[in-house]
C-alpha positions, 0 to 999 in steps of 0.5 A, a space after each residue: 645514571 644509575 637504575 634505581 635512580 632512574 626507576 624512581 625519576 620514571 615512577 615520578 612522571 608516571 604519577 604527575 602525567 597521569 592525569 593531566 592530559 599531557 601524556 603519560 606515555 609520552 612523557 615515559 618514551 621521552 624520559 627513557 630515552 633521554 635516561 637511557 633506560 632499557 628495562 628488557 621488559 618490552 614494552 611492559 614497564 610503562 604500560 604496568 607502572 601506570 597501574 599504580 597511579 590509577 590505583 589512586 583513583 580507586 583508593 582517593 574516591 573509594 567512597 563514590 565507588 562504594 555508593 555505587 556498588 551498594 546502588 548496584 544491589 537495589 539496581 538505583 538509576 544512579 548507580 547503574 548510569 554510571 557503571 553503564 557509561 564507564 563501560 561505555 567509555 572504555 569498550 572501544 579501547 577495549 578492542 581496538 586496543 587488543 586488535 591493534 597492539 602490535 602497531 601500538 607497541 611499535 610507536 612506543 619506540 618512537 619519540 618523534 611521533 610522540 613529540 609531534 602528538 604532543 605539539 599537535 594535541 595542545 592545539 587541539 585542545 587550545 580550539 576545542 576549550 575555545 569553541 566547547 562552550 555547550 553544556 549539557 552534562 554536569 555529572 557522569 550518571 547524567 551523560 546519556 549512553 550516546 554521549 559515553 560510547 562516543 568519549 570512547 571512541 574519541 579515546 582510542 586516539 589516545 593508542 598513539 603516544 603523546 597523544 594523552 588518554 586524559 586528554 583525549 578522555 576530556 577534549 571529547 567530553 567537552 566536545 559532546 557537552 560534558 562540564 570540564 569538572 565531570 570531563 576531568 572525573 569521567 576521566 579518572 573514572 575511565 582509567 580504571 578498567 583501560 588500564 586494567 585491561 592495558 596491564 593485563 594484555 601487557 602482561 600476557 603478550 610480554 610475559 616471556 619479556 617480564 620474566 626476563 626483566 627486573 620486576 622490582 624496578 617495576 615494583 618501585 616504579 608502580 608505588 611511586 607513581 601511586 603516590 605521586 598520582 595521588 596528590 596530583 589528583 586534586 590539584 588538578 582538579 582547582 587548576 582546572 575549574 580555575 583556570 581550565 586546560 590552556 595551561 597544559 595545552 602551552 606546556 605540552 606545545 613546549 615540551 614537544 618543540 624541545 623534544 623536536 629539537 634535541 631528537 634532531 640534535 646531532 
């Protein structure tokens, strides 16, 4: 298949599996594998495109970041409960992440453990739905520091592909208390500074990598999936406060049995 064809089918599953806890980097490692697709950059592609989908988060609720940067100034309790409980959220994976890269690196070259996540997180999130039936919290300024730092760390199981950071960000929300709409938000929010720091250890571990690799298939793909991310963002959030997370727990158990199938597939 031809590259630029390729770059643009990548950018396009970045941007609808961003957000929607399926698993973006699984559905990357399986989607490049399936198209062939090596870029040369190690690893780096994946990791950079999901840039521009949490690029649609800033762009998409630059007003609530405003607020809470004006907040920030007369030090309001709203504003600094929120920037505490993002950095919270994304500390664990901060440095578990920046520890553990080599071994995550590894597993982005392996599509059966993503399609065995796959299979094993939509179950999980089809127990977690059924028995998170507390609710505690219903905004992320109201999430108590406790409530935050554990999100994070629930997270971090997101490091294996497949596994999916949305997923991983919402199924722990729920489990602590957390309204599936904030959950979903508290997500959004998270990403920012994760995939920050994702990109910019990309960066500088695969430097030598992306200087070898074509950046404009990188660039293509990055305002792809910004675009794509950017429309998928609300409707997620209607099929989830109609329907909550069931659908993509049946999608992703699917999805991982077909992959099972074609990967031992002579």
């Amino acid at each position: 298949m031809n590259d630029l064809l390729t770059v643009i089918l990548l950018g396009i599953v970045e941007g609808l599996t961003e957000f929607i806890p399926v698993s973006s980097t699984g559905h990357l490692v399986l989607a490049g594998a399936l198209l062939g697709f090596k870029d040369g950059s190690g690893g780096a592609f994946d990791i950079v495109i999901q840039l521009g989908a949490i690029l649609s988060v800033i762009v998409l609720y630059w007003r609530r970041f405003l607020d809470v940067a004006v907040g920030l100034f007369s030090w309001k309790n709203g504003p600094v409960a929120f920037v505490r409980n993002i950095l919270l959220g994304f500390l664990p994976s901060a440095v578990i992440g920046a520890l553990a890269y080599k071994v995550i690196k590894a597993m982005l070259d392996a599509p059966a453990v993503v399609a065995w996540a796959l299979i094993l997180g939509g179950i999980a999130i089809l127990v977690i739905e059924k028995m998170a039936k507390t609710i505690r919290t219903e905004s992320v300024e109201g999430m108590n520091w406790r409530t935050a730092l554990g999100i994070g760390f629930i997270q971090c199981l997101s490091m294996i592909p497949g596994v999916s950071r949305s997923g991983a960000t919402i199924m722990g929300a729920l489990m602590l208390g957390v309204e599936r709409k904030t959950a979903a938000e508290f997500s959004f929010f998270v990403a920012v500074p994760t995939m920050i720091g994702a990109t910019s250890l990309a960066l500088y571990k695969e430097g030598a990598a992306l200087a070898a690799a074509d950046i404009s298939n990188i660039a293509i793909g990055f305002v792809i999936s910004f675009i794509v991310a950017a429309i998928v963002i609300k409707g997620f959030l209607a099929v989830v406060t109609r329907y909550g997370f069931a659908p993509f727990a049946w999608y992703r158990i699917l999805i991982g049995i077909v992959a099972l199938i074609w990967l031992n597939t002579p």
